[in-house]
MMTF fields as JSON, N, C-alpha, C and O atoms, coordinates in Angstrom:
{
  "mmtfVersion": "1.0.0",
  "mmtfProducer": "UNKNOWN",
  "numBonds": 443,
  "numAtoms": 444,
  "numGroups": 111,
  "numChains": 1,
  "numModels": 1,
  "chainsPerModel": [1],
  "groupsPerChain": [111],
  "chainIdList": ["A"],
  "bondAtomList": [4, 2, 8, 6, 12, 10, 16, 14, 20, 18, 24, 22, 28, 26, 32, 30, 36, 34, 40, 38, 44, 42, 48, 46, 52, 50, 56, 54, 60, 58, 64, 62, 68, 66, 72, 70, 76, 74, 80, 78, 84, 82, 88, 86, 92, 90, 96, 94, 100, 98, 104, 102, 108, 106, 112, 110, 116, 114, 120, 118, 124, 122, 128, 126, 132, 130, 136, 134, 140, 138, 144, 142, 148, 146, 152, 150, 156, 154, 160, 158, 164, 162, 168, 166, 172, 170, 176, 174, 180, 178, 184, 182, 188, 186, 192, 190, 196, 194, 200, 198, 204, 202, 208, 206, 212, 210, 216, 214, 220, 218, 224, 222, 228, 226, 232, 230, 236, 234, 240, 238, 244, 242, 248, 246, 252, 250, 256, 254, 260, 258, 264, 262, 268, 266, 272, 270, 276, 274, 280, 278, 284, 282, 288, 286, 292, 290, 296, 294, 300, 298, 304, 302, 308, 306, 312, 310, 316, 314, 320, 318, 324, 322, 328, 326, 332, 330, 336, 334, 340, 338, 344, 342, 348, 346, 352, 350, 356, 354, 360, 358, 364, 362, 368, 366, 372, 370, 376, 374, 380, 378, 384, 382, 388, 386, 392, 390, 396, 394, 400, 398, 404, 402, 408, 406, 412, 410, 416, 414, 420, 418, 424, 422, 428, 426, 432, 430, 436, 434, 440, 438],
  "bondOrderList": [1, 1, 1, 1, 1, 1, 1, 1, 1, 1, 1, 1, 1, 1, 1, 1, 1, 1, 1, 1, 1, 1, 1, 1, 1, 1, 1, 1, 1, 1, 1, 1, 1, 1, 1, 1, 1, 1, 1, 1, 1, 1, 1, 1, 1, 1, 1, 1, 1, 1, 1, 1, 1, 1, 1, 1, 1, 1, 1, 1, 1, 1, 1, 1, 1, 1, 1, 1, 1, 1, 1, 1, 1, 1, 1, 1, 1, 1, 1, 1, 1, 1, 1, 1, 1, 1, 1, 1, 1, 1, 1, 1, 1, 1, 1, 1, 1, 1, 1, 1, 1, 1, 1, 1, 1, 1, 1, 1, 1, 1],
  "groupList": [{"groupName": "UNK", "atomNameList": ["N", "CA", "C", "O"], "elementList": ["N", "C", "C", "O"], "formalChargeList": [0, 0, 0, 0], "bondAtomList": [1, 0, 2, 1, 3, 2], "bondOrderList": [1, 1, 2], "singleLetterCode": "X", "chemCompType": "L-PEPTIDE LINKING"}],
  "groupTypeList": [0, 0, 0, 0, 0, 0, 0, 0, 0, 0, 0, 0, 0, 0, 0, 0, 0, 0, 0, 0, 0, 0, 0, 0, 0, 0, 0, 0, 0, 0, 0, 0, 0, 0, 0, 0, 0, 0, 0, 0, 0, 0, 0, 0, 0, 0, 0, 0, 0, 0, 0, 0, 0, 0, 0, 0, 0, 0, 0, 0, 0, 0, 0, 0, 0, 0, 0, 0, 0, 0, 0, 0, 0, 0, 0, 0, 0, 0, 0, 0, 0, 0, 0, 0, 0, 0, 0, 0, 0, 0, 0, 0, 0, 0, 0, 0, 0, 0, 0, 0, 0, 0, 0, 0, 0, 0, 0, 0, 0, 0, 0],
  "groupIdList": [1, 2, 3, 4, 5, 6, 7, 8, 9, 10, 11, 12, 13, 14, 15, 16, 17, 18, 19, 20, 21, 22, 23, 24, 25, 26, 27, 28, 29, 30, 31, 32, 33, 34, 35, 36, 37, 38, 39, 40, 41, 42, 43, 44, 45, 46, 47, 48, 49, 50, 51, 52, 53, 54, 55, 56, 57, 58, 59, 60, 61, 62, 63, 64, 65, 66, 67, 68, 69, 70, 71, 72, 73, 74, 75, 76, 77, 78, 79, 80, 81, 82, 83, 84, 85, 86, 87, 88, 89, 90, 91, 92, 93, 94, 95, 96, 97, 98, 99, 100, 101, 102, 103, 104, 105, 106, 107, 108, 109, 110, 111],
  "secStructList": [7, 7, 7, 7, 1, 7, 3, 3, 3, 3, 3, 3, 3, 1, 1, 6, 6, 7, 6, 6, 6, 7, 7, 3, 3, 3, 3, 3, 3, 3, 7, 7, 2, 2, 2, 2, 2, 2, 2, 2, 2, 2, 2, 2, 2, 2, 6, 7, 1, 1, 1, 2, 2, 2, 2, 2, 2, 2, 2, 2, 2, 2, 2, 2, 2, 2, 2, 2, 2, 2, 2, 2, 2, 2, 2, 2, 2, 2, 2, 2, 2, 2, 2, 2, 6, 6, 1, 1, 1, 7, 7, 7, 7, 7, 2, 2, 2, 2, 2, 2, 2, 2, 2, 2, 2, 2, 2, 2, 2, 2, 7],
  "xCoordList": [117.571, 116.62, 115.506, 114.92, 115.094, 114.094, 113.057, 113.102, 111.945, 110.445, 109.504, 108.649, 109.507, 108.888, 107.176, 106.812, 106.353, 104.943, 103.764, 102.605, 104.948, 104.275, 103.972, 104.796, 102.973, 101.95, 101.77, 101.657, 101.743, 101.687, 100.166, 99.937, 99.228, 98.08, 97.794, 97.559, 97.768, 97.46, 96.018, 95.262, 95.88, 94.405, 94.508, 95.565, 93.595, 93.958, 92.835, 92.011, 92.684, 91.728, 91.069, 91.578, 89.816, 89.2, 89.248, 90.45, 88.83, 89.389, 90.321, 90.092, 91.765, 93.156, 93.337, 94.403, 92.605, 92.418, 91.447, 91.479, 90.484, 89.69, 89.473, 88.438, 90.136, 90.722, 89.372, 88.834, 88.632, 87.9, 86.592, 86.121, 86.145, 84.998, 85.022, 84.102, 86.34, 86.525, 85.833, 85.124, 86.114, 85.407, 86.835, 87.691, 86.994, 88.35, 88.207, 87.189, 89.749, 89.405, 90.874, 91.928, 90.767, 92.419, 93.389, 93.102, 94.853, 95.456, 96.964, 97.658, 97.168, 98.213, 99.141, 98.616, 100.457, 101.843, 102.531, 102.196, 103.351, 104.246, 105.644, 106.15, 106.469, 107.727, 108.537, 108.167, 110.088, 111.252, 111.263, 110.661, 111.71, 111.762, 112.581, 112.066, 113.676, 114.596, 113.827, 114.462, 112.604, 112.519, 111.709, 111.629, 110.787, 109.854, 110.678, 110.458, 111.678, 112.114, 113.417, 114.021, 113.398, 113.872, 112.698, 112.84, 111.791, 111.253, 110.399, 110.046, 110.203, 109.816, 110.7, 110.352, 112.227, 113.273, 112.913, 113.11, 112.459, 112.14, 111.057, 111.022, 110.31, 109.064, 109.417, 108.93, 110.279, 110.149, 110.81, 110.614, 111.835, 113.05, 111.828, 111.615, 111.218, 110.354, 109.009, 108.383, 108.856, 108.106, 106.931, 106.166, 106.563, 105.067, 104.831, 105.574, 103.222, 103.016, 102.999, 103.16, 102.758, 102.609, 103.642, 104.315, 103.848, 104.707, 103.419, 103.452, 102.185, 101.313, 101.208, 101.018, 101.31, 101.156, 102.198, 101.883, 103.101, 104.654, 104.44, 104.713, 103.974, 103.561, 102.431, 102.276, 101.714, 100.187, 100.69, 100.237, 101.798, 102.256, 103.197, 102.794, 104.058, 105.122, 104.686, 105.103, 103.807, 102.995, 102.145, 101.819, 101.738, 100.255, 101.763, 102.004, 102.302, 103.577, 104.221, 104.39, 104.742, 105.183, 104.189, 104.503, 103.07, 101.761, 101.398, 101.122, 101.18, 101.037, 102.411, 102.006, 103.799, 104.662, 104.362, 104.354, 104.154, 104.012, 103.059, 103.128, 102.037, 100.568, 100.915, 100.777, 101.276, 101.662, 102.759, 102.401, 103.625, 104.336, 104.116, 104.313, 103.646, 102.271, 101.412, 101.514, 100.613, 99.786, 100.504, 99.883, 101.96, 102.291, 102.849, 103.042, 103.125, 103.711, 102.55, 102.59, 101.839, 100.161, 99.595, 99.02, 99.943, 99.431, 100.579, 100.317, 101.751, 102.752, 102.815, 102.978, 102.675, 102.048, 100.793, 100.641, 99.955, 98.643, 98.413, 97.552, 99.579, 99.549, 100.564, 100.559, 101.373, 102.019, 101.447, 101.688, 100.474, 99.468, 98.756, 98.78, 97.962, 97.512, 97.828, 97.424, 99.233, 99.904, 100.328, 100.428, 100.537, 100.908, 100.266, 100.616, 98.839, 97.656, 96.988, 95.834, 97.347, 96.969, 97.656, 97.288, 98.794, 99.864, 99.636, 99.725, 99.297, 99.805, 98.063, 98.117, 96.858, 95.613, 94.598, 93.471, 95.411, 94.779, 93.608, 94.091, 92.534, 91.462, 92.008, 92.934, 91.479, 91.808, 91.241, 90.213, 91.805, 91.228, 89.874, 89.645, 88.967, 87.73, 87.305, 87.994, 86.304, 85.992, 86.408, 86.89, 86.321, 86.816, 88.119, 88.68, 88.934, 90.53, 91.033, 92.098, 90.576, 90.994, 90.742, 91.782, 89.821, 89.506, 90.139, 90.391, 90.762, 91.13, 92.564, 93.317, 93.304, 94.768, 94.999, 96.053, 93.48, 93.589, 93.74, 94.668, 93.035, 92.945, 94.184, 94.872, 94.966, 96.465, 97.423, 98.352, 97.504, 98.637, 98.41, 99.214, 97.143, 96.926, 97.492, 98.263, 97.299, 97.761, 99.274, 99.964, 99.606, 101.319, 101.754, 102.953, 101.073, 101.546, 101.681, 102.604, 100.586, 100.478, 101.729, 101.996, 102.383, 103.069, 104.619, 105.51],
  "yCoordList": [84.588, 85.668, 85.281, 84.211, 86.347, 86.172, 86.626, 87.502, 85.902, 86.345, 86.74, 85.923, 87.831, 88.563, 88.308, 88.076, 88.531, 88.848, 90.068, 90.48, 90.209, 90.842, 91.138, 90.947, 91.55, 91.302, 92.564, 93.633, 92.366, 94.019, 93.635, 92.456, 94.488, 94.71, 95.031, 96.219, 94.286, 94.877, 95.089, 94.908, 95.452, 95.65, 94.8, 94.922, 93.865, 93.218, 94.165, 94.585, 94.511, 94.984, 93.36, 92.343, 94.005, 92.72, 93.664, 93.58, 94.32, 95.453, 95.929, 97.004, 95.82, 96.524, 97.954, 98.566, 98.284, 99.147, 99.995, 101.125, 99.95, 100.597, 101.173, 100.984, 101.544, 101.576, 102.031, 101.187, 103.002, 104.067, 102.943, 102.692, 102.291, 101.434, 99.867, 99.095, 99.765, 98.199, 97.822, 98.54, 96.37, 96.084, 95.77, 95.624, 95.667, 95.494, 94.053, 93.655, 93.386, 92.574, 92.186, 92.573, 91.533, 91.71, 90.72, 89.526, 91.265, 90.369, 90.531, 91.544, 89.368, 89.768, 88.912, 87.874, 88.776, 88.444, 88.756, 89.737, 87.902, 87.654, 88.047, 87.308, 88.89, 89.274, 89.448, 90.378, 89.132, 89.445, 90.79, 91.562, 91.391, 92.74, 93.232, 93.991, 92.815, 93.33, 93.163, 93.74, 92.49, 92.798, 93.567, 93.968, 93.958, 94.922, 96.405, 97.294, 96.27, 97.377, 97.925, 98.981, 96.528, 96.825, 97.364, 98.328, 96.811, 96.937, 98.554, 99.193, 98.964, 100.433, 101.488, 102.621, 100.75, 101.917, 102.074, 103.186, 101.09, 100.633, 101.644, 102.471, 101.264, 102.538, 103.795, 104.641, 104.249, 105.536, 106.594, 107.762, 105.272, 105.958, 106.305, 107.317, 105.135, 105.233, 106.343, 106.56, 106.994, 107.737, 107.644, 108.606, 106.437, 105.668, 106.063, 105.946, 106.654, 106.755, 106.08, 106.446, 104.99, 103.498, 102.532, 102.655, 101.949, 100.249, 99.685, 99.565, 99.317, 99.131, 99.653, 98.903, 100.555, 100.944, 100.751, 100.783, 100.602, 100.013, 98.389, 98.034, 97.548, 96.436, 95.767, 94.74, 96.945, 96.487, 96.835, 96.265, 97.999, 98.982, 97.581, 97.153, 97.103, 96.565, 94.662, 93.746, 94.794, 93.039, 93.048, 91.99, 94.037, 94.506, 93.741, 92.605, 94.737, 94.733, 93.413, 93.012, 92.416, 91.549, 90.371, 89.35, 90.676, 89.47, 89.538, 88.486, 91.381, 91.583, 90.697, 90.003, 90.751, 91.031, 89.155, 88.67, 88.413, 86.728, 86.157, 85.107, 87.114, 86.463, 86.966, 86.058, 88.048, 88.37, 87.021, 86.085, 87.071, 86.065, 84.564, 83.872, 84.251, 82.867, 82.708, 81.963, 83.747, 83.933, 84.277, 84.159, 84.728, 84.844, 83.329, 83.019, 82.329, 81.581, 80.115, 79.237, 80.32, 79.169, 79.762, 79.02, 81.393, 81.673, 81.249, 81.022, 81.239, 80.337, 79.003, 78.491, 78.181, 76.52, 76.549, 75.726, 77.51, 76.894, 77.332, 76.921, 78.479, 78.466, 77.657, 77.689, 76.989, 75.683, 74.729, 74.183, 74.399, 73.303, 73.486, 72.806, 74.972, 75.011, 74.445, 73.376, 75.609, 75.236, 73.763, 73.322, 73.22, 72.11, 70.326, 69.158, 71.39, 70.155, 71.017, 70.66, 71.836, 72.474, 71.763, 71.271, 71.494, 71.241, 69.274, 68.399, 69.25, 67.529, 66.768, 65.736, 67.491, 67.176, 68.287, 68.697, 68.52, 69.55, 69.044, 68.433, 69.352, 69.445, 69.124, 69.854, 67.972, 67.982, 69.249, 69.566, 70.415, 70.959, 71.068, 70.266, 71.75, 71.817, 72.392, 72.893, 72.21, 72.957, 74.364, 74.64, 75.51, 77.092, 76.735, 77.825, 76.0, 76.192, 75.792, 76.356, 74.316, 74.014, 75.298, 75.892, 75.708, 76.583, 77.526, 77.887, 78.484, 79.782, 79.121, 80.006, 77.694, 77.649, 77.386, 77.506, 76.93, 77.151, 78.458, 78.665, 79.28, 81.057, 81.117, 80.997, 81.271, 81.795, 81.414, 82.195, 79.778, 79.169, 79.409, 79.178, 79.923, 80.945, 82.05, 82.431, 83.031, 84.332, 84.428, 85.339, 83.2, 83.557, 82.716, 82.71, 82.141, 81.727, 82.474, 82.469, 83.219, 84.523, 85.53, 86.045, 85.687, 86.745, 86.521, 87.37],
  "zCoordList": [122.177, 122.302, 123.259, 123.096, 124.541, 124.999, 124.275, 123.411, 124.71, 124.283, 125.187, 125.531, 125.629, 126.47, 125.669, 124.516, 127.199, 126.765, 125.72, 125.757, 124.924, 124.055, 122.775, 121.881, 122.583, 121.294, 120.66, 121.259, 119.14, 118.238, 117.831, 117.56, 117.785, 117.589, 116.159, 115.94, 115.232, 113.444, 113.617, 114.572, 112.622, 111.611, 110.486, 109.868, 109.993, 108.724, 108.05, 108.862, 106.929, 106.199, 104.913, 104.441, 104.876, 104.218, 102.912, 102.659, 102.144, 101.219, 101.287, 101.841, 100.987, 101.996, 100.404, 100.471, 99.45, 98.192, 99.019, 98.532, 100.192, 100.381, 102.229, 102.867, 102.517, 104.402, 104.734, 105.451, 104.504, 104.859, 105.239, 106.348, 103.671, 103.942, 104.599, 104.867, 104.723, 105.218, 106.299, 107.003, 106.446, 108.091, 108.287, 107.415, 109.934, 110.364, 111.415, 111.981, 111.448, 112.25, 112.783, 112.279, 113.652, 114.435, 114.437, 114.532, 114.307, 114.185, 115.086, 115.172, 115.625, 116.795, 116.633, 116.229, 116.755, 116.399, 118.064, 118.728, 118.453, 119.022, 118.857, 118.013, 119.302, 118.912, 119.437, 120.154, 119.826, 120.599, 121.219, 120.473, 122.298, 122.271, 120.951, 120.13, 120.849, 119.868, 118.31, 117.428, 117.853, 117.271, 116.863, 115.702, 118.07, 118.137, 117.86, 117.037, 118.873, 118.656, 117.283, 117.098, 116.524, 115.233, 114.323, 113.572, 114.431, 113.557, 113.658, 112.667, 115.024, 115.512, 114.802, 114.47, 114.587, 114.642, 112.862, 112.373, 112.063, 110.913, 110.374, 109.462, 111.215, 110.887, 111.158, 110.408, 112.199, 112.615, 111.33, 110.993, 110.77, 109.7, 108.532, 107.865, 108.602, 107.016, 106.723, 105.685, 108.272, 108.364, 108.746, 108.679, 109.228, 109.135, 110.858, 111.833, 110.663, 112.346, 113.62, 114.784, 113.052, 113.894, 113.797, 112.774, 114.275, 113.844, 113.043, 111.818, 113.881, 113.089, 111.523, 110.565, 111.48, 110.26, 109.354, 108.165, 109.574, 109.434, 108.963, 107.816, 109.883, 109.461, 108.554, 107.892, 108.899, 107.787, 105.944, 104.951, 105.996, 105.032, 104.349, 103.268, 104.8, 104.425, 104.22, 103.511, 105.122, 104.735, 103.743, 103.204, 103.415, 101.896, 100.856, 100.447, 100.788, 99.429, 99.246, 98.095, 100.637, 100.571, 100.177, 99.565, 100.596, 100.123, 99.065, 98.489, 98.067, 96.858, 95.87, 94.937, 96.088, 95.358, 95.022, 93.891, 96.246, 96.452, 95.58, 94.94, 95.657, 95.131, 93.596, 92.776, 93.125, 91.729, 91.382, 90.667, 91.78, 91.378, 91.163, 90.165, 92.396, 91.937, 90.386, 89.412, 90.744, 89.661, 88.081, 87.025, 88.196, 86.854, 86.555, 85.38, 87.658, 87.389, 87.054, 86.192, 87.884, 87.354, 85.692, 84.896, 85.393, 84.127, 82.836, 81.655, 83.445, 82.459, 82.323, 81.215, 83.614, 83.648, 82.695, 81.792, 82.956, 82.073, 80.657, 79.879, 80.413, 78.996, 78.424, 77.194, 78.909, 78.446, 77.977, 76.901, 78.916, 78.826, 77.386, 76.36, 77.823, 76.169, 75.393, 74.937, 74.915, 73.947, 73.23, 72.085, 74.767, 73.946, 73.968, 73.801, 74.382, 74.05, 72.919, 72.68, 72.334, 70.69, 70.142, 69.075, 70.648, 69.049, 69.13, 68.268, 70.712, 70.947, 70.029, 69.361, 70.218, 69.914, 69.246, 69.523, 68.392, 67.987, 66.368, 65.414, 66.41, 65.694, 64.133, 63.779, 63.012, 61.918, 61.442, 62.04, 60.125, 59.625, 59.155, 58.249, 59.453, 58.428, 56.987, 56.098, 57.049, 55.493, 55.363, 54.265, 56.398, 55.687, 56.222, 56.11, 56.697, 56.995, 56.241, 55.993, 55.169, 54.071, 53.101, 52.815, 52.674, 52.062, 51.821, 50.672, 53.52, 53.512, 53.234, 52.83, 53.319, 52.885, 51.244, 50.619, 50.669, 49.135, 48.604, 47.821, 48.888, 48.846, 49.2, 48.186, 50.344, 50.229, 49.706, 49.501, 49.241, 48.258, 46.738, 45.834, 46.639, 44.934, 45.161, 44.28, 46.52, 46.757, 46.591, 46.135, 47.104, 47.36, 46.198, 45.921, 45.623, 44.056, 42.989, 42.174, 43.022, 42.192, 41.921, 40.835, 43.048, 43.338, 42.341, 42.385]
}
């Protein structure tokens, strides 16, 4: 593939939830003809007015879908951790935990 001299012109948004009030600032990419013009034929199908808009549209989702997935996966590492520095060091009972397990082994004795 050649790489011709040319460059697609984005918008990154610093708010990308808020277009109207954002500040804007620029961002430029390098691309094959062919894949410029894949990716044109890409937008044109999907309805989007721009390639730009095509690319800003379709990089939001792919950065959202990445960063969700990260983040569910650091929130499962760190509730591991919890868990199992609760169970590995976890606190001798105190006075109302002793207490509240005397109250329930009468409760469920009772029965």
């Amino acid at each position: 593939m050649l790489v011709r001299g040319m460059s697609v012109h984005l918008y990154c948004y610093k708010h990308v939830m808020n277009y109207a009030k954002t500040q804007q600032a620029r961002f430029d990419a390098r691309l094959t003809k062919s894949q410029k013009e894949f990716f044109e034929l890409a937008a044109k199908i999907s309805g989007f007015k721009s390639l730009s808009e095509f690319v800003i549209h379709s990089t939001q989702q792919a950065a959202s879908s990445i960063v969700e997935k990260h983040n569910a996966i650091l929130a499962t590492e760190k509730d591991k951790k919890i868990f199992f520095d609760a169970l590995v060091s976890s606190p001798k009972p105190n006075k109302a935990l002793k207490e509240a397990a005397k109250h329930y082994h009468k409760q469920v004795s009772a029965r």
